[in-house]
KOLDO-158097 format. One record per residue (C-alpha): residue number from 0; y negated, z negated, x negated. Coordinates in nm, 4 decimals. Layout:
BEGIN
SITE     i         c2         c3         c1
SITE   NUM          Y          Z          X
...
***
This chain:
BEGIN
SITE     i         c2         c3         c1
SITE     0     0.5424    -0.7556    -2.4497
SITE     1     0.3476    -0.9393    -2.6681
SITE     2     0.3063    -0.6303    -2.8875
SITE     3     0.1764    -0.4006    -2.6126
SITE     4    -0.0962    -0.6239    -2.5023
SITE     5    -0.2481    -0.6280    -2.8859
SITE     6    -0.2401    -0.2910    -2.8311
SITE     7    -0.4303    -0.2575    -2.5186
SITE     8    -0.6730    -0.5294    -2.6159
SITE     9    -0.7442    -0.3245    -2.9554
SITE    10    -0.7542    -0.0101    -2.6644
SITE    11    -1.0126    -0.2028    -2.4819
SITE    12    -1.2006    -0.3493    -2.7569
SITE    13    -1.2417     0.0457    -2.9340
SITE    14    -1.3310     0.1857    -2.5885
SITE    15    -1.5981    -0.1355    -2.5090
SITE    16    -1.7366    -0.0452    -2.8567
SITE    17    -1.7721     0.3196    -2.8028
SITE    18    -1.9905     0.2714    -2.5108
SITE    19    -2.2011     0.0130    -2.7033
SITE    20    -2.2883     0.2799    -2.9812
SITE    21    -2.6686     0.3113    -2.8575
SITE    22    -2.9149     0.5863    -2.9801
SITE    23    -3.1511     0.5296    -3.2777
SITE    24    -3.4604     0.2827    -3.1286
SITE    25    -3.7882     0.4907    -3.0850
SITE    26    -4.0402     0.4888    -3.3143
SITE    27    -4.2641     0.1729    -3.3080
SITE    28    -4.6134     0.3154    -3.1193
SITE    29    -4.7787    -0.0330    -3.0924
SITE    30    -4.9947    -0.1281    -3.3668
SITE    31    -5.0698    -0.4727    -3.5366
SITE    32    -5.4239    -0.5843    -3.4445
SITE    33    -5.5973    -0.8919    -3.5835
SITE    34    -5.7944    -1.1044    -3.3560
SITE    35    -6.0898    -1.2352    -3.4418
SITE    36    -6.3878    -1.3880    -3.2083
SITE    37    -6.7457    -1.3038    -3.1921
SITE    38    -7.0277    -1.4725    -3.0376
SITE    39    -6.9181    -1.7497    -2.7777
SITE    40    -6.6402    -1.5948    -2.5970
SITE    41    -6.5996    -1.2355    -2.6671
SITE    42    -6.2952    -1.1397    -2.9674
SITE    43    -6.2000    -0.8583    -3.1131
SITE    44    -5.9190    -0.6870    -3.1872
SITE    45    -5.9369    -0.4912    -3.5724
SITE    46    -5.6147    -0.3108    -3.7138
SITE    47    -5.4362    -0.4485    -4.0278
SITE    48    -5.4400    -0.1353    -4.1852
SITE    49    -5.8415    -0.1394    -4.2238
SITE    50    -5.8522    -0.5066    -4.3943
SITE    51    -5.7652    -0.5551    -4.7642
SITE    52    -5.7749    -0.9378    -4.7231
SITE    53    -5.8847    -1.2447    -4.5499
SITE    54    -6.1367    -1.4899    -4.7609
SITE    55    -6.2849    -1.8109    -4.6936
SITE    56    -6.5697    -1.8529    -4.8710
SITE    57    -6.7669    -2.1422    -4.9521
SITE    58    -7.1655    -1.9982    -4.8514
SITE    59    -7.2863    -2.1842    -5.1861
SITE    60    -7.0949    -1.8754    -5.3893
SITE    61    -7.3182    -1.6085    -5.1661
SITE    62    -7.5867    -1.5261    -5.3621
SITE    63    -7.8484    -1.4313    -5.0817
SITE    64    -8.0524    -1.0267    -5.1587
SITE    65    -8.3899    -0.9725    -5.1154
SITE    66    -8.5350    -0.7755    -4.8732
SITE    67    -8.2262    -0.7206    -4.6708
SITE    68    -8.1896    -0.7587    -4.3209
SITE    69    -8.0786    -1.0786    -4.1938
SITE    70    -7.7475    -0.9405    -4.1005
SITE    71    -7.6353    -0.9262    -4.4617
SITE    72    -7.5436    -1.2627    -4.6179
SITE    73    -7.5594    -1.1374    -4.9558
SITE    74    -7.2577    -1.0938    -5.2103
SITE    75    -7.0191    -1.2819    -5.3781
SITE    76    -6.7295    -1.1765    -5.6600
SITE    77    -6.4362    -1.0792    -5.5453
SITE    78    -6.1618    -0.9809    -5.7689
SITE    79    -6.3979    -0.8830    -6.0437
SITE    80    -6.6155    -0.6795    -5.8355
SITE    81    -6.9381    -0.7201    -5.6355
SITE    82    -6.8642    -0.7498    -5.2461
SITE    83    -7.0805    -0.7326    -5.0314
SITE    84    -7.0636    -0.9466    -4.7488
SITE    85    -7.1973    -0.8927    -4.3644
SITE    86    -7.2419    -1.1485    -4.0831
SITE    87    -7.0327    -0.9609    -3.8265
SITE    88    -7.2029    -1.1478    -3.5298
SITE    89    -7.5397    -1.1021    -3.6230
SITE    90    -7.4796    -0.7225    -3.7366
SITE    91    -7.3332    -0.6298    -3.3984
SITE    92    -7.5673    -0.8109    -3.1806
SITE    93    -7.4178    -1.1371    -3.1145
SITE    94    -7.5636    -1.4703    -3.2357
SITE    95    -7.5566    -1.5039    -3.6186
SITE    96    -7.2783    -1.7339    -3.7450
SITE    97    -7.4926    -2.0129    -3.8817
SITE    98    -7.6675    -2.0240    -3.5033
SITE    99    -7.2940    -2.0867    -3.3477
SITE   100    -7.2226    -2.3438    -3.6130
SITE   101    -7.5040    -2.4333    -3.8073
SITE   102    -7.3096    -2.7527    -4.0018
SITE   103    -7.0783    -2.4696    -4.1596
SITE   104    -7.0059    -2.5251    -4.5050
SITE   105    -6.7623    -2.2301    -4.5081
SITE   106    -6.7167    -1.8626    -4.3364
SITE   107    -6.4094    -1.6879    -4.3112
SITE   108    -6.4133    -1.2944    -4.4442
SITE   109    -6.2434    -1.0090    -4.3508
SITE   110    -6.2319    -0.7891    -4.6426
SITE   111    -6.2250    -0.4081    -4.5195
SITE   112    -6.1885    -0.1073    -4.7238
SITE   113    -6.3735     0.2336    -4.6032
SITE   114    -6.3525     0.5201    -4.7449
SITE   115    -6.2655     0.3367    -5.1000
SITE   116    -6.5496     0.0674    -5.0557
SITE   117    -6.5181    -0.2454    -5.0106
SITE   118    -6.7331    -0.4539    -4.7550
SITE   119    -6.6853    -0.8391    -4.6252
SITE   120    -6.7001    -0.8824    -4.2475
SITE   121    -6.7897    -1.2875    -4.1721
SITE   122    -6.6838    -1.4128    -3.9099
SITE   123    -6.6034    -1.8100    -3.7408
SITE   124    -6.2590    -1.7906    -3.7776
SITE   125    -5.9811    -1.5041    -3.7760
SITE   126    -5.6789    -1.6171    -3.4643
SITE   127    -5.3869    -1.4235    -3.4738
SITE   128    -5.1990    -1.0613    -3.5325
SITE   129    -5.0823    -0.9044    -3.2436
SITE   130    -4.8986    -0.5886    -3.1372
SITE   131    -5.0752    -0.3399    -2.8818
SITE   132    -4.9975     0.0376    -2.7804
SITE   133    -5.3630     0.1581    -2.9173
SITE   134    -5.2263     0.4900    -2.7076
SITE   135    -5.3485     0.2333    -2.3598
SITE   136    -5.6896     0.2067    -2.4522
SITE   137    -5.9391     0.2540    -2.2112
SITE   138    -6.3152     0.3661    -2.2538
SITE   139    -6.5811     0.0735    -2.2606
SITE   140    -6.7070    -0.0549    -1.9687
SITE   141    -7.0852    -0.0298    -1.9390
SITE   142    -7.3225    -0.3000    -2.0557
SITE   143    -6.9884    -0.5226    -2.1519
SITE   144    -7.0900    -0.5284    -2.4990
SITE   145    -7.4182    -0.5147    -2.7133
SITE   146    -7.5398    -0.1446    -2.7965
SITE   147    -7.5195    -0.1851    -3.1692
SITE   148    -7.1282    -0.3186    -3.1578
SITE   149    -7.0794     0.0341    -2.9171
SITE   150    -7.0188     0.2609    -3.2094
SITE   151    -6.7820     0.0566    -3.3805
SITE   152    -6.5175     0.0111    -3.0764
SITE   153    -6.1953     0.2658    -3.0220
SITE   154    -6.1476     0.1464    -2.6724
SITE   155    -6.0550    -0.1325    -2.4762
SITE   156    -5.7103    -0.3075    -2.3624
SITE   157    -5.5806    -0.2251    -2.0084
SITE   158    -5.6372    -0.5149    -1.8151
SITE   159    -5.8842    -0.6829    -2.0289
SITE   160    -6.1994    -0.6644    -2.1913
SITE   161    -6.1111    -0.7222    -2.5692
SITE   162    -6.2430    -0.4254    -2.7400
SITE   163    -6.0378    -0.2343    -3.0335
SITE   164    -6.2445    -0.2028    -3.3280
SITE   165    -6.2448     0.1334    -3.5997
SITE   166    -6.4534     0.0599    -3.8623
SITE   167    -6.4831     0.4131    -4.0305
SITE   168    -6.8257     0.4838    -3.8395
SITE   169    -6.9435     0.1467    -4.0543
SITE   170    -7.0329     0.3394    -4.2879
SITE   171    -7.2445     0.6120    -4.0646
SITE   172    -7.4538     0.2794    -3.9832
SITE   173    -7.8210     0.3368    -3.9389
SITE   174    -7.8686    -0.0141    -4.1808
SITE   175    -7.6909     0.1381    -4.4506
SITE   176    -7.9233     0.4637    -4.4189
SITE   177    -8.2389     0.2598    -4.4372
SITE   178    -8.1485     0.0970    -4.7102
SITE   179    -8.0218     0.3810    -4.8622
SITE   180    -8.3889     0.6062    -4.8113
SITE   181    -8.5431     0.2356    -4.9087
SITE   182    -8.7147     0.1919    -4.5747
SITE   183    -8.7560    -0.1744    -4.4684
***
């Protein structure tokens, strides 16, 4: 007797394990976003794949440029090279970063590569990475943001009002085309 209930249990257990087989899992569609904030409240939401690294960096090893706008801190070294670094808020239209802390000693940098160039984003702090289906944004709400941060957002979250940021159209900036013709 004992026999033929091994045999059923083994039945059982093949027949309870054939109905677990389960197809393959879909492909992953959500995205890994780092959060960042900017200005007093707002944050926003940039995709791991655009940054190279995150920095902080003492504001004694910026060496300041003249003539730039006050939007660009200036550059520093980074792995050998010249990088040139950004204040994110002030570039964007938010308060500049030494206006929301003025005491800093230190600003944290989001190193993005564009188009094989390197560029430092400051910002106060960077939070955390997060997953999001990017396919759910949503187009900006009017006046929710300032105009010059506009071409830089992909959309927004469902829901919410954190804005998802592509930085390719950084480099179609009207600042860098100034100071590329050597306008003021």
């Amino acid at each position: 007797m004992s026999m033929i209930q091994s045999r059923n249990s083994q039945l059982i257990a093949t027949s309870s394990l054939d109905t677990l087989i389960l197809d393959p899992l879909p492909p992953e569609t959500r995205a890994r976003l780092l959060r960042f904030p900017v200005g007093v409240q707002d944050s926003m939401l940039l995709p791991l794949e655009q940054i190279a690294e995150i920095l902080k960096i003492d504001v004694t090893e910026i060496l300041p440029v003249p003539e730039m706008p006050n939007c660009v801190l200036g550059i520093c070294n980074w792995r050998g090279e010249m990088l040139w670094l950004v204040d994110f808020n002030s570039f964007v239209g938010y308060p500049s970063l030494f206006q929301l802390e003025p005491t800093s000693t230190s600003i944290a940098v989001i190193v993005v590569q564009i188009h094989n160039q390197s560029l430092g984003l400051g910002v106060q702090q960077v939070n955390d990475i997060e997953l999001h289906d990017l396919q759910q944004l949503q187009s900006v709400p009017v006046g929710l943001f300032p105009p010059d941060l506009l071409p830089l957002i992909r959309g927004t979250l469902p829901g919410c009002s954190d804005a998802v940021l592509d930085l390719q159209d950084i480099i179609h900036c009207p600042l860098w085309k100034k100071h590329q013709q050597g306008e003021p």
